[in-house]
N, C-alpha and C positions, 0 to 999 in steps of 0.2 A: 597223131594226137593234135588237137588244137595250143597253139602258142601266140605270143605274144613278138614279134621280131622287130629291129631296130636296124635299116640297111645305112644309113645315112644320120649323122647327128646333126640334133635340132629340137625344137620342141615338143616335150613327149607327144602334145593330142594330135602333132601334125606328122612324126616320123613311128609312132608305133602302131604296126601293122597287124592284123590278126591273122592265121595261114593254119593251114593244115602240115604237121612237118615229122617227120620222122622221129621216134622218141632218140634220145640219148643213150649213147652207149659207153658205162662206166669205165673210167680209166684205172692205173692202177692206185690202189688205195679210198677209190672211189664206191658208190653206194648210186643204184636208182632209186627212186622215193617218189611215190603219190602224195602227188599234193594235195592236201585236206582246207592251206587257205595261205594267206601271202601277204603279208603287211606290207604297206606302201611305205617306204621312205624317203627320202628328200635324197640321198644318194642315188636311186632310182633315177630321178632327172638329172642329174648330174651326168649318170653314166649317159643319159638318153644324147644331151648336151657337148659331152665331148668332152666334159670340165673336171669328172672325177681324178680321183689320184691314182686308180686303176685304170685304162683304156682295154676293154675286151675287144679283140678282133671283130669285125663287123661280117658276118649279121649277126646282134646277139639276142639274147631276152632277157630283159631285165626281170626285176624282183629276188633283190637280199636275203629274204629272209622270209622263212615260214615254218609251218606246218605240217608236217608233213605224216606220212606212212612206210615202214621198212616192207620190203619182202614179204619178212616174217609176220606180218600187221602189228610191229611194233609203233606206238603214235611218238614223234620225238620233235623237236626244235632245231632247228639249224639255220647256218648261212649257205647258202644257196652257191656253187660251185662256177661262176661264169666261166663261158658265154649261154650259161645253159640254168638262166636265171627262173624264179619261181612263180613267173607270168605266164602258165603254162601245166597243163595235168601231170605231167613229169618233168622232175629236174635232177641234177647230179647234188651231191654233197660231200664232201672229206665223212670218209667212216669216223675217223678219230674225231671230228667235231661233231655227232650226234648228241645232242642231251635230251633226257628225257620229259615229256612234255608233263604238266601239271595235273593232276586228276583233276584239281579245284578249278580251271579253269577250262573251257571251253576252248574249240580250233580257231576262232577268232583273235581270240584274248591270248592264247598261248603262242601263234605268233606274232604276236606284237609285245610279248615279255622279253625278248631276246637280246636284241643290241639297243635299244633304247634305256630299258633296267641295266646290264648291264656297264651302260655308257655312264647312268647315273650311278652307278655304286661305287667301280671306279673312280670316278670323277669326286666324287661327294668324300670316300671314305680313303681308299688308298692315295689320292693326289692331294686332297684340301683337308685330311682328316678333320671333319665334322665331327664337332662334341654336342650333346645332351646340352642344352638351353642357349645355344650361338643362335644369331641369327643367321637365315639364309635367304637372299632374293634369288627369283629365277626369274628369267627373261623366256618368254613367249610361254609363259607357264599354261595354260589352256593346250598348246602343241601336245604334237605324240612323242616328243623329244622331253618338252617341259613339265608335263603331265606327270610321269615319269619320275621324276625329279623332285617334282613338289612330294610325290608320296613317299618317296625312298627318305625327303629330309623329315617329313612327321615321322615316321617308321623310328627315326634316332632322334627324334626329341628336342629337334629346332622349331623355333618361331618361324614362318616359314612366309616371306613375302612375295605377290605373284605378278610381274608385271604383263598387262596383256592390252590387249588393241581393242577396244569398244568394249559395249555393255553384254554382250551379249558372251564373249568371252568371259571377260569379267563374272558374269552368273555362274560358269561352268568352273572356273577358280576359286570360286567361294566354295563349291559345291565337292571339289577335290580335297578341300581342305586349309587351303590358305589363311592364315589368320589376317592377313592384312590382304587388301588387293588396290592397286596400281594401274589405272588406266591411263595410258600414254598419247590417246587419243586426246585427254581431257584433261590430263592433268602433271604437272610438273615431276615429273619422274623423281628426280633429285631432292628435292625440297621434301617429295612424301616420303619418300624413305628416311634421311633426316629430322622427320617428325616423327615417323613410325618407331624411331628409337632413340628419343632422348639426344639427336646429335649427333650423335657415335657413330651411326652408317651398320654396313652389315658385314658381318665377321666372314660370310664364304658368299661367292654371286657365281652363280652356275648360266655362261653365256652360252646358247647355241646360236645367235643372232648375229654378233659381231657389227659391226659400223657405228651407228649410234647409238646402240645400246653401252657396247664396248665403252665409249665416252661417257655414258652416263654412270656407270657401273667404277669406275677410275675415280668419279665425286663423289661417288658415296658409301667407297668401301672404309670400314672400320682401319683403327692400326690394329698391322700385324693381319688384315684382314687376305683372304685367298680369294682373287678372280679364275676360275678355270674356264677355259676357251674348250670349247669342243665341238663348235662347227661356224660357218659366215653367212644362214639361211638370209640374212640380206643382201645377201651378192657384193657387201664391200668388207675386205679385209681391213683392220683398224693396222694402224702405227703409233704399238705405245710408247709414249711418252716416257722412259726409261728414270730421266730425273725427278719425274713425279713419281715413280713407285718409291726411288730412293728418301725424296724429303716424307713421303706417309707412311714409310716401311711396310707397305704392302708385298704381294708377290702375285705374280702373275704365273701361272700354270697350265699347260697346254694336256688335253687329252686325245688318243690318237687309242679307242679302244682296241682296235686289230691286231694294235701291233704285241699283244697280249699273249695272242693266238701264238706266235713268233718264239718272244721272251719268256713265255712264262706260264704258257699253256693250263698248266697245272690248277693256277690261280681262277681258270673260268670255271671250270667245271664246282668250286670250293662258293666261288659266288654264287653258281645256277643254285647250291644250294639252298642256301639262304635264302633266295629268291622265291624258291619251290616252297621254304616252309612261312615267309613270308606272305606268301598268296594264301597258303593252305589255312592261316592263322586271321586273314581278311583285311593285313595292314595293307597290303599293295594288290591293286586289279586292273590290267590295262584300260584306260579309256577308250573307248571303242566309239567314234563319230559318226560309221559308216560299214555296211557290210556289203560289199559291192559285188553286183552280178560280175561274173568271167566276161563280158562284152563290155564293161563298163572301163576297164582296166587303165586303158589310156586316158581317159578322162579322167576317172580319177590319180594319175602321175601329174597329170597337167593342175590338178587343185593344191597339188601340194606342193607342187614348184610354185604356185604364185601365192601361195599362202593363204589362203582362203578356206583353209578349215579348220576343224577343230578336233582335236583327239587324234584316233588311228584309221586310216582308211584302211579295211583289209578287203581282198580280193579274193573271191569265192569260187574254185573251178565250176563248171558244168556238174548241176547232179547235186552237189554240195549241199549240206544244212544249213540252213542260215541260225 
């Protein structure tokens, strides 16, 4: 089968290989799966990088998360089993994490429903418990991460403000739904948010940014307000300022959606629902930037790592429908 391999870390367009390689052969517990299409994620380069919080044995193939095919031609969603990731016509999976893929959406769109909704549902409902008329800023909202995010807070009935980098982002924030939008290119982060609510700031800020965004999100959370952290796509880790959460009574809350899988398994499969009747119902539909030939794969890891798109890149094996 054609795959994607990674012998050496470093930057995906420069260390991901393409190779003809033996499919995978399921361990215990495990599942082979046709892969039907493969969302690109920003952990993707990480692993490429060396930087993730998992290191798979080298040689691996990246891609988290997709699409995929049982045996039986069952269509399902999952994360992708490393080192025998979803950049590639077959990959392994955990049986017990199979969920089932969406009718209302398509192979592209279904995977890219997975750990990004998820991260936001999480993040939004079980860590920041998000009420009906809070507001909520998200950072890099135009992303496949923020995107996400913005939908999951209209879905429950927040004001929902988008901070994003130029115009053209910007258009695509408006167009998700934002009621406010925040260009950071051009305009004072802080100050618009403070106008965008009477002063007050925003009751939950959903960072996948981290560095300064983090600092900017610290000036203009509400009291009582929730920052959740759930990833540093700026390559700097912030150090918050602990006596500032103390004098504004904020809280600062970290999400680590995986570790779910772990503790509490039970509770994903309860989300995919929601999610499933969410899509079916037309609140939430992955943004989709990009449907990438199977030869494109590395380049497209390499757009995501510098940040230069928009939405979901999904990778499309040989044969695939677009």
């Amino acid at each position: 089968m054609q795959a994607w391999r990674v012998y050496e870390n470093g930057e995906p367009g420069a260390v991901m290989r393409r190779e003809e390689v033996t499919p995978p052969t399921p361990g215990e517990g495990q599942v082979l799966l046709k892969v039907r299409a493969a969302n690109v994620n920003f952990p993707d380069a990480l692993l490429c990088r060396g930087h993730y919080q998992v290191r798979p044995p080298l040689p691996f193939t990246p891609g988290v998360e997709v699409c995929a095919e049982t045996e039986g031609g069952r269509r399902v969603i999952t994360t992708a089993a490393l080192p025998h990731g979803g950049f590639a016509e077959y990959t392994l999976a955990d049986a017990a994490g199979l969920l089932p893929a969406p009718e209302s959406l398509d192979d592209a769109e279904a995977a890219a429903l997975h750990i990004g909704y998820q991260t936001g549902w999480f993040g939004l409902h079980r860590r920041a418990a998000l009420q009906e008329g809070e507001t909520l800023l998200v950072h890099a909202a135009a992303g496949g991460v923020g995107s996400a995010a913005v939908q999951l807070g209209k879905a429950a009935g927040a004001t929902v403000i988008g901070v994003v980098g130029g115009p053209e982002k910007a258009a695509v924030a408006r167009a998700l739904g934002c009621d406010v939008v925040v260009d950071r290119r051009s305009e004072d982060v802080v100050a618009a948010v403070k106008a965008a609510t009477g002063g007050r700031g925003a009751d939950v800020i959903y960072d996948p940014v981290g560095g300064e965004a983090y600092q900017q999100s610290a000036k203009c959370v509400a009291f009582e307000g929730r920052i959740v952290v759930v990833g540093f796509a700026s390559g700097t880790v912030p150090a918050p300022a602990l006596n500032h959460a103390l004098v504004k009574n904020y809280s600062v809350l970290g999400l680590h959606w995986g570790l779910y899988a772990a503790k509490d398994p039970a509770s994903i499969g309860r989300c995919h629902e929601t999610l499933t009747d969410y899509a079916a119902k037309g609140l939430i539909k992955p943004l989709i930037g990009e449907r990438v030939p199977f030869a494109g794969a590395a380049d497209a890891v390499q757009r995501v790592a510098d940040g230069t798109t928009t939405g979901r890149l999904v990778v499309l094996p040989e044969g695939a429908r677009a």
